[in-house]
N, CA and C atoms as a LAMMPS dump frame, in Angstrom:
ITEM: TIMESTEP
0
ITEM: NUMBER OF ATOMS
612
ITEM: BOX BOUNDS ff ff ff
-5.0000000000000000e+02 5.0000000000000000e+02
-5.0000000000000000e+02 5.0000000000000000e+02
-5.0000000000000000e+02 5.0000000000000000e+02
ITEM: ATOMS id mol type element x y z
1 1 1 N -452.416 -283.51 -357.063
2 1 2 C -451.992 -282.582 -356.03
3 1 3 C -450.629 -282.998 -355.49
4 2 1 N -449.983 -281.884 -355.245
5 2 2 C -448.646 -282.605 -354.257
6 2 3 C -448.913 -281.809 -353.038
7 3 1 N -448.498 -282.949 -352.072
8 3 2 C -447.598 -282.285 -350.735
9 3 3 C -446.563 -281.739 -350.351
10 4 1 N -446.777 -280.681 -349.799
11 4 2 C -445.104 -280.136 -349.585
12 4 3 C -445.37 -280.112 -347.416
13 5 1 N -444.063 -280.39 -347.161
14 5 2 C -443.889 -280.745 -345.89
15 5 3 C -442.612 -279.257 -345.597
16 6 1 N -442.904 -278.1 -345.427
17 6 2 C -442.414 -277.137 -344.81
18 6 3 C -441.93 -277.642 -343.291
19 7 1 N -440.474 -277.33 -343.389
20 7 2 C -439.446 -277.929 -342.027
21 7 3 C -438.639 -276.485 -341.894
22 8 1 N -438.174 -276.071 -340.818
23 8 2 C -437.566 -275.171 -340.672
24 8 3 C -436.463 -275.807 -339.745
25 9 1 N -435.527 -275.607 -340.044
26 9 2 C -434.436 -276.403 -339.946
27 9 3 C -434.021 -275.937 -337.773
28 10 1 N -432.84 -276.743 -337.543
29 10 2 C -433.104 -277.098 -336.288
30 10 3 C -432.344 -275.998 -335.227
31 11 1 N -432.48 -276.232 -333.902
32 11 2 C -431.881 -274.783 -333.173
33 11 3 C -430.729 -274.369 -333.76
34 12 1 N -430.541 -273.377 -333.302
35 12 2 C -428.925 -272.703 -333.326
36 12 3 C -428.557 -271.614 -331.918
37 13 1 N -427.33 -271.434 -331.474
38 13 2 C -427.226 -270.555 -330.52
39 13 3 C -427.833 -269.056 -330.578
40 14 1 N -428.076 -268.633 -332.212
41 14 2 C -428.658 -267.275 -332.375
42 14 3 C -430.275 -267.679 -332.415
43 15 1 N -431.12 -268.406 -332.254
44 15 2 C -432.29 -268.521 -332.281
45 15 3 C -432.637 -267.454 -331.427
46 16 1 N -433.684 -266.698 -331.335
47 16 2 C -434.29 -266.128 -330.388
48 16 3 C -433.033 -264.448 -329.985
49 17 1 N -432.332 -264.693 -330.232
50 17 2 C -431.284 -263.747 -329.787
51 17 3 C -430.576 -263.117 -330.797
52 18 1 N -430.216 -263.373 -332.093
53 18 2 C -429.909 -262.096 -332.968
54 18 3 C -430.721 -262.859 -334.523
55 19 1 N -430.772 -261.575 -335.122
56 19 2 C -430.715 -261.466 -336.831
57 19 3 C -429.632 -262.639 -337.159
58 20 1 N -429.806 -263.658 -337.579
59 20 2 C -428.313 -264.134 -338.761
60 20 3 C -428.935 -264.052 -339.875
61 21 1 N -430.1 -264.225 -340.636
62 21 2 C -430.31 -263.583 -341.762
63 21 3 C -429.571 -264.564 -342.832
64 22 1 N -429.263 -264.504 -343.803
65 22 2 C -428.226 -265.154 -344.805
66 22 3 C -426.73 -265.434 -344.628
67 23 1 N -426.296 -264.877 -343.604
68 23 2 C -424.932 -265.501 -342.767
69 23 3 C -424.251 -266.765 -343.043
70 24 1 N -422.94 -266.723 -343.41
71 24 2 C -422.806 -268.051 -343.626
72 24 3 C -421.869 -268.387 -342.434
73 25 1 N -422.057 -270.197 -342.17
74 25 2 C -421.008 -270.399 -340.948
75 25 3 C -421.603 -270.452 -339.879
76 26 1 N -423.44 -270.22 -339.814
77 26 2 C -424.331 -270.603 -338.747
78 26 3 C -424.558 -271.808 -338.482
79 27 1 N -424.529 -272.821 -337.916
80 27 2 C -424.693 -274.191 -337.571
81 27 3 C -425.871 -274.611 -336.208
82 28 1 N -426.463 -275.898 -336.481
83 28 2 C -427.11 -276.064 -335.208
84 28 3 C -426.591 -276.368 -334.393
85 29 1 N -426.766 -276.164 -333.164
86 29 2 C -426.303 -276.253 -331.912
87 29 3 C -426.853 -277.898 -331.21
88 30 1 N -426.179 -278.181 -330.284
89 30 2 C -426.305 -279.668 -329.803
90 30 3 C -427.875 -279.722 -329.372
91 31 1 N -428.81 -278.661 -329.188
92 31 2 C -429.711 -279.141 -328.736
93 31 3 C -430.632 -278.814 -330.08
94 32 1 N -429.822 -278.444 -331.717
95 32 2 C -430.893 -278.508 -333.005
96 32 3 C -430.544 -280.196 -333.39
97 33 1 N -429.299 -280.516 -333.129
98 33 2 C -428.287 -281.94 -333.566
99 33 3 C -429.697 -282.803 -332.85
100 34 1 N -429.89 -282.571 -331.348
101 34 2 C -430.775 -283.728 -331.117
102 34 3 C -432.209 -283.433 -331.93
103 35 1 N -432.398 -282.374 -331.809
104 35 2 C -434.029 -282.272 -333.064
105 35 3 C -434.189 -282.6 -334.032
106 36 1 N -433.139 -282.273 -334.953
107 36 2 C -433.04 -283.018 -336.337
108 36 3 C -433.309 -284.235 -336.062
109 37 1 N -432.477 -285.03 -334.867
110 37 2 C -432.392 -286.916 -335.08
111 37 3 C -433.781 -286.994 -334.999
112 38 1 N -434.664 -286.522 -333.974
113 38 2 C -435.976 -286.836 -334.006
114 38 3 C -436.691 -286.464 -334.685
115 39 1 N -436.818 -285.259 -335.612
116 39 2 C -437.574 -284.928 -337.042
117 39 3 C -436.958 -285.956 -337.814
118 40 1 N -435.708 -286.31 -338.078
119 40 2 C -435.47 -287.182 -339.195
120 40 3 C -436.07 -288.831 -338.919
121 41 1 N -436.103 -288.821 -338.047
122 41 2 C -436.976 -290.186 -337.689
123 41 3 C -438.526 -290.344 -338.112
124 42 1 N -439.101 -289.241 -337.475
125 42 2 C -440.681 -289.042 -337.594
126 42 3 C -440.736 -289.162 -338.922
127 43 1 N -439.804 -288.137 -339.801
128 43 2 C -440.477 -287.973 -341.413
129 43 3 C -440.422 -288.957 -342.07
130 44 1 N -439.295 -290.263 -341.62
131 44 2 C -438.85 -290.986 -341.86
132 44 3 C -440.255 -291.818 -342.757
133 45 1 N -441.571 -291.754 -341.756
134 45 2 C -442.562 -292.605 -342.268
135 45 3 C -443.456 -292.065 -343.18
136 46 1 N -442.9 -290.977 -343.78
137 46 2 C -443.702 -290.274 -344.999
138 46 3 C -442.506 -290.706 -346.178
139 47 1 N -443.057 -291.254 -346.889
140 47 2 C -442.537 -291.522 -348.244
141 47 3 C -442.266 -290.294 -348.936
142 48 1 N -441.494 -289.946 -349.629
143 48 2 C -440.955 -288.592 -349.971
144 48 3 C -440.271 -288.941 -351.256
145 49 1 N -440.788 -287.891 -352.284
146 49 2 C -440.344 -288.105 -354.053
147 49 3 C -438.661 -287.166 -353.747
148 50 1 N -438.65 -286.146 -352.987
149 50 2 C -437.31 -285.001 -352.877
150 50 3 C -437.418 -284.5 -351.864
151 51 1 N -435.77 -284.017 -351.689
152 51 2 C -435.774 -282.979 -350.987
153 51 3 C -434.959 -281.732 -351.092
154 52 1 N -435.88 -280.388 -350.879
155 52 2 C -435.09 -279.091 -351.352
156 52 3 C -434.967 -278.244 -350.048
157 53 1 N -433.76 -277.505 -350.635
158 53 2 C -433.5 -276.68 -349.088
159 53 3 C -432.846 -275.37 -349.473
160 54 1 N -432.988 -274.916 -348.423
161 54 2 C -432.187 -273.464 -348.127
162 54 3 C -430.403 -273.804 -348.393
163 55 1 N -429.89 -273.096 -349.13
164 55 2 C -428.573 -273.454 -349.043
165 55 3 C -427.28 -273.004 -347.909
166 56 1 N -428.249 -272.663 -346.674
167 56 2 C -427.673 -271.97 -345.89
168 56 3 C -427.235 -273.484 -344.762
169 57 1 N -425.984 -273.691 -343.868
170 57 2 C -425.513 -274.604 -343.328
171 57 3 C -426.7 -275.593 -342.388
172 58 1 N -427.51 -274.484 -341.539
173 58 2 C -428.207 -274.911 -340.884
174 58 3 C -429.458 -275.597 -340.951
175 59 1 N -429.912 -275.235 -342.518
176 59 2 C -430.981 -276.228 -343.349
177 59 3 C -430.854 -277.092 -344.039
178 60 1 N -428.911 -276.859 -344.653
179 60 2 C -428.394 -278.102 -344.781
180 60 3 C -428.325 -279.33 -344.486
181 61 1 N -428.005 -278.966 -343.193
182 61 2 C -427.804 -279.881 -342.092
183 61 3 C -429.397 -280.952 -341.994
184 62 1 N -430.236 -280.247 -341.602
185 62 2 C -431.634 -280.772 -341.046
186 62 3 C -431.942 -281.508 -342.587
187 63 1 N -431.838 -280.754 -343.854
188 63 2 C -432.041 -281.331 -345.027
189 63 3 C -431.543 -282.877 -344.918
190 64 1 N -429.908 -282.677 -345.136
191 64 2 C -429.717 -284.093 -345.06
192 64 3 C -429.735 -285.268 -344.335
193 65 1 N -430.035 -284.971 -342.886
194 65 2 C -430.685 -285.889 -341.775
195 65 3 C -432.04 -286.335 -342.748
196 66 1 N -432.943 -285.877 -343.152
197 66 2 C -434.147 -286.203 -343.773
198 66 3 C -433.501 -287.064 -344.551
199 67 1 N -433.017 -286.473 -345.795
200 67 2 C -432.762 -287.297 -346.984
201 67 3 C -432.504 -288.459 -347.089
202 68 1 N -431.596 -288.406 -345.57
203 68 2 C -430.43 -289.837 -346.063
204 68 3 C -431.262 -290.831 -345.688
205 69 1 N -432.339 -290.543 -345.067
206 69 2 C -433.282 -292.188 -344.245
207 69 3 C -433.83 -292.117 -345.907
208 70 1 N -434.19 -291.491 -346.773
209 70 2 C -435.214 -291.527 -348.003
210 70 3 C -434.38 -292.066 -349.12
211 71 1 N -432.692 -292.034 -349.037
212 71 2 C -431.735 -292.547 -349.949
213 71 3 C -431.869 -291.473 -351.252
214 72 1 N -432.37 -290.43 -350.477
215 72 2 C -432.189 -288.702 -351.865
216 72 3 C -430.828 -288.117 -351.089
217 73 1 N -431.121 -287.59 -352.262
218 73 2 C -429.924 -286.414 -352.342
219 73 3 C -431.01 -285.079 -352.514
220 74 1 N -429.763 -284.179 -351.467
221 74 2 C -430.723 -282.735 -351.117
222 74 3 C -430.309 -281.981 -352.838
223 75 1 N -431.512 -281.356 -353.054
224 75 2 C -431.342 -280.134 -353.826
225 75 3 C -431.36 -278.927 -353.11
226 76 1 N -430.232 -277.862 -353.423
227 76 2 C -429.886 -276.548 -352.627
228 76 3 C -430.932 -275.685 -353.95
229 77 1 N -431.841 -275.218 -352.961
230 77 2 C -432.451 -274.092 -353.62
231 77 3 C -432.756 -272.714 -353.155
232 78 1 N -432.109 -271.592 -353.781
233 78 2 C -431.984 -270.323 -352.924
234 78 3 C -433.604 -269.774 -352.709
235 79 1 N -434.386 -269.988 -353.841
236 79 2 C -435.916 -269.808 -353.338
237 79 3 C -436.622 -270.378 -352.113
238 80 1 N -435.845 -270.793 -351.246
239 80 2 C -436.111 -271.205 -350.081
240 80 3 C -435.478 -270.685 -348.893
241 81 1 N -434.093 -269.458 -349.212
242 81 2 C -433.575 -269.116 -348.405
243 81 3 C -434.235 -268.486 -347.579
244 82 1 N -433.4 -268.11 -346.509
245 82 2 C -433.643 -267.1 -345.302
246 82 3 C -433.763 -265.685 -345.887
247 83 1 N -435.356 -264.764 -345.157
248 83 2 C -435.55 -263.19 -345.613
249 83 3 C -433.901 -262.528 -345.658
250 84 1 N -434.157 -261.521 -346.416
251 84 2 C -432.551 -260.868 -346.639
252 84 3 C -432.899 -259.837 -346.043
253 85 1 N -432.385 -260.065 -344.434
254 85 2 C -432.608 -259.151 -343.769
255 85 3 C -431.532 -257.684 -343.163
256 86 1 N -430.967 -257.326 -344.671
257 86 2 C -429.882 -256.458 -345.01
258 86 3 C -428.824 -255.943 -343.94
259 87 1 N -429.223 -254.63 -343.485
260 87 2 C -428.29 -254.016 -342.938
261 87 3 C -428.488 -255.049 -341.029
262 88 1 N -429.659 -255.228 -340.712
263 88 2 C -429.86 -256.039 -339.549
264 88 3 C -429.4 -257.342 -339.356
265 89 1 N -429.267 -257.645 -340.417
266 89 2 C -428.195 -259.357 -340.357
267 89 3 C -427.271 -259.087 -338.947
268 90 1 N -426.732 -259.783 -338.48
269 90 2 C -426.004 -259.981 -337.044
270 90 3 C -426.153 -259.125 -336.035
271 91 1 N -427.459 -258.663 -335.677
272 91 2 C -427.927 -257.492 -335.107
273 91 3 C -428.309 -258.27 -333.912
274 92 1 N -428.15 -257.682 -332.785
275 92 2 C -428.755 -258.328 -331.252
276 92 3 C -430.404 -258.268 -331.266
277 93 1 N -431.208 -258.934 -331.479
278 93 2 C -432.26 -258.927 -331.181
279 93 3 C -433.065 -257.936 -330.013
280 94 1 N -432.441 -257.87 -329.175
281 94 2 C -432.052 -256.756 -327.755
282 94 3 C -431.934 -255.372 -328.187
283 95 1 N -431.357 -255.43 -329.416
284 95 2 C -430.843 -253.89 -329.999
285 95 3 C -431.699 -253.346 -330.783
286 96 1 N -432.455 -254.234 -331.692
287 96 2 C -433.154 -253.778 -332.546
288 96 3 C -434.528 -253.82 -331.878
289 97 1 N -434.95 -254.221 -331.082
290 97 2 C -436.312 -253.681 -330.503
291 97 3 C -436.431 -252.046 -330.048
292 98 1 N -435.002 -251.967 -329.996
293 98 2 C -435.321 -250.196 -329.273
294 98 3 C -435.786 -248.916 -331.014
295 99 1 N -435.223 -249.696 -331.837
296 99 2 C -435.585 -248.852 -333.561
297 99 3 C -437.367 -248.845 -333.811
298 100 1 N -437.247 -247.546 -334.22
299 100 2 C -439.093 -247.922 -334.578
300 100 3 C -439.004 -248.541 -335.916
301 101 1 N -438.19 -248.455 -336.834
302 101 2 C -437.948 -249.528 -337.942
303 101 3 C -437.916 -251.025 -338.016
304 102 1 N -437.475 -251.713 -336.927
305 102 2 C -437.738 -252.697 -336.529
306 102 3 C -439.333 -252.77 -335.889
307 103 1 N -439.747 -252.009 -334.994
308 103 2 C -441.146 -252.378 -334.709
309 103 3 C -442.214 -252.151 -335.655
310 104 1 N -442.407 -251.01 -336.222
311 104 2 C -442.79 -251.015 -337.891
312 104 3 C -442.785 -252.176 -338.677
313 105 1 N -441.637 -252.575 -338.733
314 105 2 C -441.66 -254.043 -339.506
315 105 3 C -442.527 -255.287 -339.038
316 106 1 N -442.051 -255.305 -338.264
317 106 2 C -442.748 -256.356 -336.95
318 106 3 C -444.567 -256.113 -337.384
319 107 1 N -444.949 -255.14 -336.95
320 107 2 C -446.055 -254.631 -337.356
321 107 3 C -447.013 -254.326 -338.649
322 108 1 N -445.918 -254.049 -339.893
323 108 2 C -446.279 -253.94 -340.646
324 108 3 C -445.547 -254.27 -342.385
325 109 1 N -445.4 -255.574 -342.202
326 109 2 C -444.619 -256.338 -343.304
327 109 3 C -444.886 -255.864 -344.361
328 110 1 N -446.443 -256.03 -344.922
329 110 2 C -446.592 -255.576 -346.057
330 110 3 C -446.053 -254.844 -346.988
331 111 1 N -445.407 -253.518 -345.904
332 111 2 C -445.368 -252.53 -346.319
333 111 3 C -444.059 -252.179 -346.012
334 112 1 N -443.591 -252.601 -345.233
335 112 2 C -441.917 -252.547 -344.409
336 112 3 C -440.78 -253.201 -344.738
337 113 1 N -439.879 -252.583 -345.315
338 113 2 C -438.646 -253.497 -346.386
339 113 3 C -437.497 -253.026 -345.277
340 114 1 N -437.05 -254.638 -344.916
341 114 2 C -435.513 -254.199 -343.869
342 114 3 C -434.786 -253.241 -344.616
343 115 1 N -433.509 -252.637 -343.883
344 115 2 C -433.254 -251.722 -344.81
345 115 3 C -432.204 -252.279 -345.398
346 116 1 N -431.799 -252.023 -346.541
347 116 2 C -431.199 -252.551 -347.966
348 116 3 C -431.607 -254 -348.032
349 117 1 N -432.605 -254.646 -347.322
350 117 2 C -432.911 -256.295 -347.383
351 117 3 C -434.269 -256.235 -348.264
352 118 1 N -434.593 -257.097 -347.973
353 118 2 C -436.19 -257.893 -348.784
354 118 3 C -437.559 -257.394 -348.369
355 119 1 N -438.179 -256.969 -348.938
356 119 2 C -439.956 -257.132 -348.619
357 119 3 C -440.795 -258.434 -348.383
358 120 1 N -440.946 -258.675 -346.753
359 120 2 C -442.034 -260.157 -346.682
360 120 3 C -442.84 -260.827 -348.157
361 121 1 N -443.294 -259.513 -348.908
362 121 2 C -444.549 -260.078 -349.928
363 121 3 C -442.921 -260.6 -351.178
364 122 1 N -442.097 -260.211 -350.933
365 122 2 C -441.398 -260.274 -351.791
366 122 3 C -440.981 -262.051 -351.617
367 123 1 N -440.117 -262.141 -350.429
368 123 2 C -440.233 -263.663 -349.853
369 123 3 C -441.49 -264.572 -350.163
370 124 1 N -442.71 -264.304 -350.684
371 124 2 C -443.605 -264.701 -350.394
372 124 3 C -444.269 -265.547 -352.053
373 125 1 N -443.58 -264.479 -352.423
374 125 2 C -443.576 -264.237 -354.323
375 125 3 C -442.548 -265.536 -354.307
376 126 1 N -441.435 -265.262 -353.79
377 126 2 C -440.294 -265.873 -354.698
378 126 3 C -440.475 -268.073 -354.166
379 127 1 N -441.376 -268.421 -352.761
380 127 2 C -441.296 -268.892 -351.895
381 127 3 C -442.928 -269.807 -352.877
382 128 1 N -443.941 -269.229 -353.183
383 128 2 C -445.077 -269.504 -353.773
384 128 3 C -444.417 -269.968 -355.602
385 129 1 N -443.926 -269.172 -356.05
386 129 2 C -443.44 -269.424 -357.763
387 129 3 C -442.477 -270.776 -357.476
388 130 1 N -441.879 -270.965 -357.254
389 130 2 C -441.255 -272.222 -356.896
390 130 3 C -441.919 -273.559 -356.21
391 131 1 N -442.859 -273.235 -355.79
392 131 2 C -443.304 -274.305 -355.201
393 131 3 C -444.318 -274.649 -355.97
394 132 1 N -444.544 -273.692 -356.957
395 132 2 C -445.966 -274.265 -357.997
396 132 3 C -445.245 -274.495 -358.923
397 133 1 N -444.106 -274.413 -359.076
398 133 2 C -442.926 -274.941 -360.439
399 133 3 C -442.631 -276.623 -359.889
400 134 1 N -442.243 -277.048 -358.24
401 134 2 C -441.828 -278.192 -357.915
402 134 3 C -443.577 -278.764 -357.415
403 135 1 N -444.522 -278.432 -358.159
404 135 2 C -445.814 -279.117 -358.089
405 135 3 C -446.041 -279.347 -359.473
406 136 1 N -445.692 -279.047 -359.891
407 136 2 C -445.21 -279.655 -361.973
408 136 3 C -444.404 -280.774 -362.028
409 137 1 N -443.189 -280.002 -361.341
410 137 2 C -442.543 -282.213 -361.24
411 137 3 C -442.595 -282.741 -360.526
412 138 1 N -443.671 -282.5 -359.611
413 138 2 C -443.859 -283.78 -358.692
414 138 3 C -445.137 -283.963 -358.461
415 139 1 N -445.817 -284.199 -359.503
416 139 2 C -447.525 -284.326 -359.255
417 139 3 C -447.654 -285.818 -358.176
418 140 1 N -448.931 -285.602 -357.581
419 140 2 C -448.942 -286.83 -356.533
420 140 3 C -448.434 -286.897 -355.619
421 141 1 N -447.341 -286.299 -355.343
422 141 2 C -445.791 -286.847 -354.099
423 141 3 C -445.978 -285.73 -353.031
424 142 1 N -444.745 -286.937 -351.827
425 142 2 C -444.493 -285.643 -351.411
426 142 3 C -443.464 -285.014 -351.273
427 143 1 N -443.494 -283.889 -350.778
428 143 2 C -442.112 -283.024 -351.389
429 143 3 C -441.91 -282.315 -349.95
430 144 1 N -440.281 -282.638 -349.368
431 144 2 C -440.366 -281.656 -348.347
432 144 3 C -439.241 -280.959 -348.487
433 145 1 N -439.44 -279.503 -348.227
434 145 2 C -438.814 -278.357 -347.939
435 145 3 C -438.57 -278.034 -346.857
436 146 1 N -437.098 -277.935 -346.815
437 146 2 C -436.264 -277.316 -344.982
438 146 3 C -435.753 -275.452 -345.463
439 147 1 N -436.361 -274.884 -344.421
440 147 2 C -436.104 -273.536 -344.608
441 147 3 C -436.172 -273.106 -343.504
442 148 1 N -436.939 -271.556 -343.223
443 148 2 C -436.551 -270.896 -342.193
444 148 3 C -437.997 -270.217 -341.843
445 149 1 N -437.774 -269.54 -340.56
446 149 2 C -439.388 -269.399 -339.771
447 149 3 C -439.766 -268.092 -341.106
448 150 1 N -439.262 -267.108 -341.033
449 150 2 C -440.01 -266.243 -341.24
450 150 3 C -440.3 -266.373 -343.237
451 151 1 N -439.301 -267.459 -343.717
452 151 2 C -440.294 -267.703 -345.085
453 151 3 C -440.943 -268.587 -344.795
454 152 1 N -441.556 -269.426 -344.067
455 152 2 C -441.934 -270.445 -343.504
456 152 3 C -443.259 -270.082 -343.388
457 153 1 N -443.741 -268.847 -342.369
458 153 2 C -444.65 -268.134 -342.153
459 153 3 C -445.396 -267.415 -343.362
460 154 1 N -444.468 -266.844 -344.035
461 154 2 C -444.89 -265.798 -344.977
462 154 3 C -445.299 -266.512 -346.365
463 155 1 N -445.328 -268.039 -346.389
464 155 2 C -446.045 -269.16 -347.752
465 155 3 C -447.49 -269.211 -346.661
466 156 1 N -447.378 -269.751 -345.476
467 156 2 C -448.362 -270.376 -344.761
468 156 3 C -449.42 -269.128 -344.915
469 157 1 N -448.859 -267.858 -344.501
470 157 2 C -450.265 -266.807 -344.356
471 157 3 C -450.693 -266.607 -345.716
472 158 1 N -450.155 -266.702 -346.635
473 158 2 C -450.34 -266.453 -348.17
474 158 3 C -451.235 -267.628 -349.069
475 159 1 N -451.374 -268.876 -348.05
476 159 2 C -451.732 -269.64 -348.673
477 159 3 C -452.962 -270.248 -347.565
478 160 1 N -453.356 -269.495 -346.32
479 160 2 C -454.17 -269.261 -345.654
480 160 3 C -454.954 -268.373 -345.866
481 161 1 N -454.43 -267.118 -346.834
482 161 2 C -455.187 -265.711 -347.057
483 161 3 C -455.263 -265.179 -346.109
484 162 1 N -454.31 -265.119 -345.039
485 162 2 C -454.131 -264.12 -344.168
486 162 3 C -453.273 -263.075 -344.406
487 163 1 N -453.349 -261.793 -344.312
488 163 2 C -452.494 -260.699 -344.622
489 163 3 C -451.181 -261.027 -343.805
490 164 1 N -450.229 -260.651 -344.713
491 164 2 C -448.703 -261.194 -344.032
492 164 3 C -448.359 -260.151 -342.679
493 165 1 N -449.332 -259.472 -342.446
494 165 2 C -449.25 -258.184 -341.691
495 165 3 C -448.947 -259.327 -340.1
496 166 1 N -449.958 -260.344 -340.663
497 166 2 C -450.488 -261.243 -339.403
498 166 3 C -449.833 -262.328 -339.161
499 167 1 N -448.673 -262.293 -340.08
500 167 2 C -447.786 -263.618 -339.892
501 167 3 C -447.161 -264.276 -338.953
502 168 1 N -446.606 -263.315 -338.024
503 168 2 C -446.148 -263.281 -336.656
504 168 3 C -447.069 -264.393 -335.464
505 169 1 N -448.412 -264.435 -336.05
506 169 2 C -449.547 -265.062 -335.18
507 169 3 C -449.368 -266.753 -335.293
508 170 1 N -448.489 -266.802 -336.762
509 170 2 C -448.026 -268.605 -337.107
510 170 3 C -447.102 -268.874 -336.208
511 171 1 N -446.997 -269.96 -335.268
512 171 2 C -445.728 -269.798 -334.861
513 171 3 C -445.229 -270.835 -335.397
514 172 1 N -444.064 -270.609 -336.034
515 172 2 C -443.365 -272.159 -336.422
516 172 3 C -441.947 -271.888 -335.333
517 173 1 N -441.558 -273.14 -334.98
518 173 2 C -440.508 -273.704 -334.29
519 173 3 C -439.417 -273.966 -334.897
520 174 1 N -438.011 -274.925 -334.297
521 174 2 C -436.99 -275.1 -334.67
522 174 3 C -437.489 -276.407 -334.908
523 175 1 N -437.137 -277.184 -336.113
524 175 2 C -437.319 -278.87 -336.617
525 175 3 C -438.975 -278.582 -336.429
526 176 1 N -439.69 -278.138 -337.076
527 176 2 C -441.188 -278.273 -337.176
528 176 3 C -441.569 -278.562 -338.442
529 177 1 N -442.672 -279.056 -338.589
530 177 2 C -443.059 -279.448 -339.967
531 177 3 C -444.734 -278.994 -339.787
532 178 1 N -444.659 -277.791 -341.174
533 178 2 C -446.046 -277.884 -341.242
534 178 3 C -446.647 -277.711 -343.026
535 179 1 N -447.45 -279.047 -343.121
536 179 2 C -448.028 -279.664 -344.497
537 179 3 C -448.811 -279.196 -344.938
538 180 1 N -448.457 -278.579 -346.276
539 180 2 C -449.8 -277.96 -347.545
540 180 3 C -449.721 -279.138 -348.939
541 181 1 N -451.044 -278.771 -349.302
542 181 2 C -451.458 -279.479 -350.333
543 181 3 C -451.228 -278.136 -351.54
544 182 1 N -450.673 -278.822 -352.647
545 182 2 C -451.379 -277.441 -353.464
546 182 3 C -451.922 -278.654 -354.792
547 183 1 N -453.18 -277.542 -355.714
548 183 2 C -453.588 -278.21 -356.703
549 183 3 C -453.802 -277.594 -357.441
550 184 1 N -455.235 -277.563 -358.266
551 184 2 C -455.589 -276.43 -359.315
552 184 3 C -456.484 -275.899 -358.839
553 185 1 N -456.986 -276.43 -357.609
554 185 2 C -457.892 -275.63 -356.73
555 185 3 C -457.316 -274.928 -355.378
556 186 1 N -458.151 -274.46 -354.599
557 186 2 C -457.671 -273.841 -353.701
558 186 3 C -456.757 -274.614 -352.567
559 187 1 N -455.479 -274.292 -352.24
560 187 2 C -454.809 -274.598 -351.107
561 187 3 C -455.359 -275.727 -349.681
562 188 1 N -454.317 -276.269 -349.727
563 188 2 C -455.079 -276.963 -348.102
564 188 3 C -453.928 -276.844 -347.332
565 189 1 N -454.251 -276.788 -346.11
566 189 2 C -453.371 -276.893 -345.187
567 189 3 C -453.83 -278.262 -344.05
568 190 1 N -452.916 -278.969 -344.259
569 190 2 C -452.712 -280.097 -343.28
570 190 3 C -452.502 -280.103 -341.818
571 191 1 N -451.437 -279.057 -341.636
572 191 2 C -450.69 -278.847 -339.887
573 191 3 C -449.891 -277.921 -340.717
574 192 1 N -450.24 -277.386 -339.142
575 192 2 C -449.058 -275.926 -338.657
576 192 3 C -447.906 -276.491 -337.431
577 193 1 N -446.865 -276.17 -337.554
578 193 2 C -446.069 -276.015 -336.558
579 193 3 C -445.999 -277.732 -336.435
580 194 1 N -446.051 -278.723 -336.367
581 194 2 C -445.84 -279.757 -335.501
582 194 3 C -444.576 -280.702 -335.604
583 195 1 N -444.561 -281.343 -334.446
584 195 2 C -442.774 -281.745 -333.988
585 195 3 C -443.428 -283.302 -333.504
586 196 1 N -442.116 -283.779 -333.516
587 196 2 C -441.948 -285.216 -332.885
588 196 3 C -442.75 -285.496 -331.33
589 197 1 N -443.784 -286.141 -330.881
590 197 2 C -444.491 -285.896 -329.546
591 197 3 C -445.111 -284.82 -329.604
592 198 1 N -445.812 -284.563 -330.673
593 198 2 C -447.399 -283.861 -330.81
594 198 3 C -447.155 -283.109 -329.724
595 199 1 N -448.264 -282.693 -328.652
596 199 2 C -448.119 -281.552 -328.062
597 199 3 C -447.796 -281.512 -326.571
598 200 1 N -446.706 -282.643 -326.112
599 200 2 C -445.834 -283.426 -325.129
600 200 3 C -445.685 -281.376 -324.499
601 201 1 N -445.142 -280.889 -325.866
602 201 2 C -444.281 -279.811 -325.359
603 201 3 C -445.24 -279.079 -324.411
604 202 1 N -446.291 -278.806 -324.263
605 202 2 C -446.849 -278.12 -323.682
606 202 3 C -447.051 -278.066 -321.878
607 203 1 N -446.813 -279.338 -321.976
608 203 2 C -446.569 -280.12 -320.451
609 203 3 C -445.382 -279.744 -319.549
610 204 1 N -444.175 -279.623 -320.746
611 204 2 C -442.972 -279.314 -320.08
612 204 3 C -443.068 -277.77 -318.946
């Protein structure tokens, strides 16, 4: 069996507030800079065969904070990128709640393709075939992947057997790590969502 350690790479000023989508030239912001240091510490004590990432700056980034404590070098892999969330890429988050196309989506992934962008099941396809290709060369190990919430979500419900309809209900965070097993049997899931100081956050 291998482990894969799903990380979604660390804040940015558009978190929460617009579409960036596949954008290039997005970077984390001083308060993803301090998350990374503390995800790259924590993972620090998991022994790790690789590491693959989104080739987008901001998973870059969190990628190679990991790596460099492990003495790897990141592999850029686009099967890990961010949904191609077409014509909505740099869209105000604010703006697109007022479209019933956006709430449709929201509501109903399955079936709801951004417009000129990607289908969730499609992310889901491309996000699952790759990861049962890097469970071929890396039998035993573990393997962590830095990407983004909403492919992040859309492996986890797929490999939970939850309809991606329901994906929205995962919440993954900025610098979170959450661990699947895969084998020749059915899926395991280790943790959802979790960060440096377990569930400290809740206190705040």
């Amino acid at each position: 069996m291998t482990t894969f350690l799903l990380i979604r790479h660390g804040a940015t000023d558009a978190v929460g507030k617009r579409i960036m989508g596949r954008l290039p030239g997005i970077h984390v912001n001083a308060e993803g800079r301090k998350e990374v240091e503390s995800l790259a510490q924590w993972v620090a004590r998991v022994r790790l065969a690789a590491v693959y990432s989104s080739p987008l700056e901001r998973a870059l980034f969190t990628a190679e904070a990991i790596a460099a404590r492990h003495g790897l070098e990141v592999a850029r892999d686009p099967a890990f990128g961010e949904i191609d969330f077409g014509d909505w890429t740099g869209r105000e988050l604010s703006e697109l709640e007022a479209q019933d196309h956006w709430r449709r989506w929201n509501a109903v992934r399955s079936l709801t393709r951004a417009p000129n962008g990607e289908l969730t099941l499609e992310v889901q396809l491309r996000v699952y075939n790759r990861m049962q290709q890097l469970r071929s060369r890396h039998p035993e190990q573990n393997v962590a992947i830095v990407s983004h919430g909403d492919p992040i979500r859309a492996i986890l419900a797929h490999l939970a057997g939850i309809p991606v309809d329901l994906a929205l209900r995962l919440r993954i965070d900025t610098a979170s790590v959450s661990a699947v097993r895969l084998g020749d049997w059915a899926p395991e899931i280790l943790g959802l969502n979790q960060r440096p100081g377990g569930l400290e956050w809740l206190h705040a």
